[in-house]
C-alpha positions as a Markdown table, in Angstrom:
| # | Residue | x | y | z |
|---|---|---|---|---|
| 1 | Unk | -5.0 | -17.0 | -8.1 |
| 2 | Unk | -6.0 | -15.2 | -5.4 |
| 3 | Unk | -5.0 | -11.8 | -4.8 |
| 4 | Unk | -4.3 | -9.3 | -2.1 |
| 5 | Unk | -4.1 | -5.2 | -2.1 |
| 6 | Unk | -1.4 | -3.7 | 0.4 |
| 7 | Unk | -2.0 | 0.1 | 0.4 |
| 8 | Unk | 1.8 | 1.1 | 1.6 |
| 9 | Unk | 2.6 | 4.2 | 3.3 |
| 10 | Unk | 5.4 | 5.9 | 5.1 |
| 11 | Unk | 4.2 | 6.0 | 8.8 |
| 12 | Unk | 4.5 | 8.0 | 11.5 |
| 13 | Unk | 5.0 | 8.5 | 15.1 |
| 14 | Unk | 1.8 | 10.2 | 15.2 |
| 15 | Unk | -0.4 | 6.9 | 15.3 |
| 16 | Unk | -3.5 | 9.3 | 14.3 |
| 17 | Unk | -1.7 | 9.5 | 10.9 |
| 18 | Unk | -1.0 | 5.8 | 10.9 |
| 19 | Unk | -4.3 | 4.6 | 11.8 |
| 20 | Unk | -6.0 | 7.0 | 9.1 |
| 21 | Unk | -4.0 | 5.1 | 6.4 |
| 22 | Unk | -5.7 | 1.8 | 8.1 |
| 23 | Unk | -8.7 | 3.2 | 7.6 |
| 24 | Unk | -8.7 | 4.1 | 3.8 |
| 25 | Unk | -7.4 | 0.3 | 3.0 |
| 26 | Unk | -10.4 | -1.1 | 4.8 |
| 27 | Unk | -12.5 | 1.9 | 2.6 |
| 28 | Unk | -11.0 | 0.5 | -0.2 |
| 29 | Unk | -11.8 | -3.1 | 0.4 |
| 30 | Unk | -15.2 | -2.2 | 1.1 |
| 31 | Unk | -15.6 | 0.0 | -1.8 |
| 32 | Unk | -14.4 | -2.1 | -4.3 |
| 33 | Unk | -15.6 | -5.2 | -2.9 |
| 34 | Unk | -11.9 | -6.4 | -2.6 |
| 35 | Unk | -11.8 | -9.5 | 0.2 |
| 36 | Unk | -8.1 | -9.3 | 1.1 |
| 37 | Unk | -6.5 | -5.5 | 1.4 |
| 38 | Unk | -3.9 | -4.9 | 4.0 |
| 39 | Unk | -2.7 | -1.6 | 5.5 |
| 40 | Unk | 1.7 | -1.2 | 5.6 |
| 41 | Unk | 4.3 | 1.1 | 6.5 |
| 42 | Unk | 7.7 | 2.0 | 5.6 |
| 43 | Unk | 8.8 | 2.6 | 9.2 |
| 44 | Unk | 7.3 | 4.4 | 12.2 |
| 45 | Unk | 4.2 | 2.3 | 11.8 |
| 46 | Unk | 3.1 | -1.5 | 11.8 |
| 47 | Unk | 2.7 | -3.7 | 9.8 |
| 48 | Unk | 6.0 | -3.3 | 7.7 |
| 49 | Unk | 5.5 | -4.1 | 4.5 |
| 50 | Unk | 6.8 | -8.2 | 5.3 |
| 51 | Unk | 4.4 | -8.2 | 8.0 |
| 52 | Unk | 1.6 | -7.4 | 5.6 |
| 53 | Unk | 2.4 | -9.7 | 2.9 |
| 54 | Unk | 2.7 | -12.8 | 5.8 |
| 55 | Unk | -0.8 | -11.7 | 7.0 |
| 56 | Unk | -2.0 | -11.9 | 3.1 |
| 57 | Unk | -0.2 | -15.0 | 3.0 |
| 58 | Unk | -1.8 | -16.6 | 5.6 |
| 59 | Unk | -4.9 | -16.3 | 3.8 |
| 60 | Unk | -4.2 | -18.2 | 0.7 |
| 61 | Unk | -3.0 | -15.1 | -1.4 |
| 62 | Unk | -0.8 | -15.9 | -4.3 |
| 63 | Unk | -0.9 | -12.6 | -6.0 |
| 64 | Unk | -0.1 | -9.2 | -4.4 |
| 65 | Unk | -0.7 | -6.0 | -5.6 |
| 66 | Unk | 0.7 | -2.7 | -3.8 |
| 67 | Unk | -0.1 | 0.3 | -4.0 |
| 68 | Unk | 1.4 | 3.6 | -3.0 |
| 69 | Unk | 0.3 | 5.7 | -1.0 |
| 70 | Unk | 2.6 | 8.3 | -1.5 |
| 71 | Unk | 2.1 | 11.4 | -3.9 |
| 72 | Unk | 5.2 | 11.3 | -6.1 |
| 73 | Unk | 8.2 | 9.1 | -6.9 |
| 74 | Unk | 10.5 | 10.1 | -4.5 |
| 75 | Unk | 13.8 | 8.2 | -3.0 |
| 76 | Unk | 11.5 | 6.2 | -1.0 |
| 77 | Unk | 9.9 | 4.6 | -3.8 |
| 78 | Unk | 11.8 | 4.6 | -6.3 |
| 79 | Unk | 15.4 | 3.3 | -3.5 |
| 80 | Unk | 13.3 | 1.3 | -0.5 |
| 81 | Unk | 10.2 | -0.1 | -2.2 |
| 82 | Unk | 12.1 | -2.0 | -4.7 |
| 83 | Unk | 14.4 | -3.1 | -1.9 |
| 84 | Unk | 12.1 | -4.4 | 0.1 |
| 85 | Unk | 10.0 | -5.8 | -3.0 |
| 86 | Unk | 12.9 | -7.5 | -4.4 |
| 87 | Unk | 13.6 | -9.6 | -0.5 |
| 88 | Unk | 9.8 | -10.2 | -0.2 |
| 89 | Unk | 10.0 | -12.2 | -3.9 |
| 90 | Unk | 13.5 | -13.9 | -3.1 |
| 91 | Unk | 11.4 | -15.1 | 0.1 |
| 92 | Unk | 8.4 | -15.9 | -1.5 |
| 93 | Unk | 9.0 | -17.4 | -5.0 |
| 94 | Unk | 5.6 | -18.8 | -5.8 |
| 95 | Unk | 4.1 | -14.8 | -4.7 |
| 96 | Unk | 3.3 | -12.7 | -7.9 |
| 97 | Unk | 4.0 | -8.8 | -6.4 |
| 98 | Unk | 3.8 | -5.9 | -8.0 |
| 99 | Unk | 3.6 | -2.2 | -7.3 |
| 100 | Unk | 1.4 | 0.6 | -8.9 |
| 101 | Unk | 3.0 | 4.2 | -9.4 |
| 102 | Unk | 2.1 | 7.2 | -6.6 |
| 103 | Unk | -0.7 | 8.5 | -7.0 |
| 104 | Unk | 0.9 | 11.7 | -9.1 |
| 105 | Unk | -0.5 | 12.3 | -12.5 |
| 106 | Unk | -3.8 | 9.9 | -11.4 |
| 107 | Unk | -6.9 | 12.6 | -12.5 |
| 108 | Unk | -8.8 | 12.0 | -9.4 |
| 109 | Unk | -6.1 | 14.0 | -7.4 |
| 110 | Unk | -6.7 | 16.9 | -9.4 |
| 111 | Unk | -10.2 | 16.9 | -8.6 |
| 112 | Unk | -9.5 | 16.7 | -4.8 |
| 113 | Unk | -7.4 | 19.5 | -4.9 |
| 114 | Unk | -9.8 | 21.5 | -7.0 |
| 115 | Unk | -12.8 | 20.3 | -3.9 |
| 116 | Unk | -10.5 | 21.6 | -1.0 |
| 117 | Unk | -9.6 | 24.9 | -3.2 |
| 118 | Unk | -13.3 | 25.1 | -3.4 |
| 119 | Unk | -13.9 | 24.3 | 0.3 |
């Protein structure tokens, strides 16, 4: 199988904001050496979420993984994700997708905080 990464995020109508989301997914493709890792949005940015998973598609993915990139379960994630998950596997039935939870509770975000509390 060959897998794809989406990091997912809300989006906004500051494309700044947008574009810095863009940025960490190609970080974490470099970083972890990951070939396919796509960038989506919620709303107020692009790709969607569908437009992401046709691009991952389109490069022989059969297996999708999505991450968060929220801090904590909130309406969003825990209403629209699943919504959107749930059309995206209906659409694709041959497409493994799954999601990760926010990134609440992970111990690197501690540490962040602790390094801008300390900045």
């Amino acid at each position: 199988m060959t897998s794809g990464i989406i990091v997912f995020a809300h989006g906004s109508r500051i494309e700044p904001a947008n574009q810095a989301v863009r940025a960490v997914a190609a970080d974490l493709a470099r970083a972890g050496n990951f070939a396919h890792v796509e960038a989506a949005f919620l709303e107020l940015g692009q790709p969607a979420l569908d437009g992401a998973v046709t691009a991952l598609l389109s490069k022989g993915v059969t297996r999708i993984l999505v991450i968060p990139y929220f801090l904590t379960l909130g309406m969003h994630l825990e209403r629209d994700l699943p919504r959107l998950i749930d059309a995206i596997a209906q659409a694709h039935p041959g497409l493994a997708i799954s999601v990760t939870p926010p990134l609440d509770g992970h111990p690197a975000l501690l540490q962040a905080l602790l390094d801008r509390a300390n900045q």
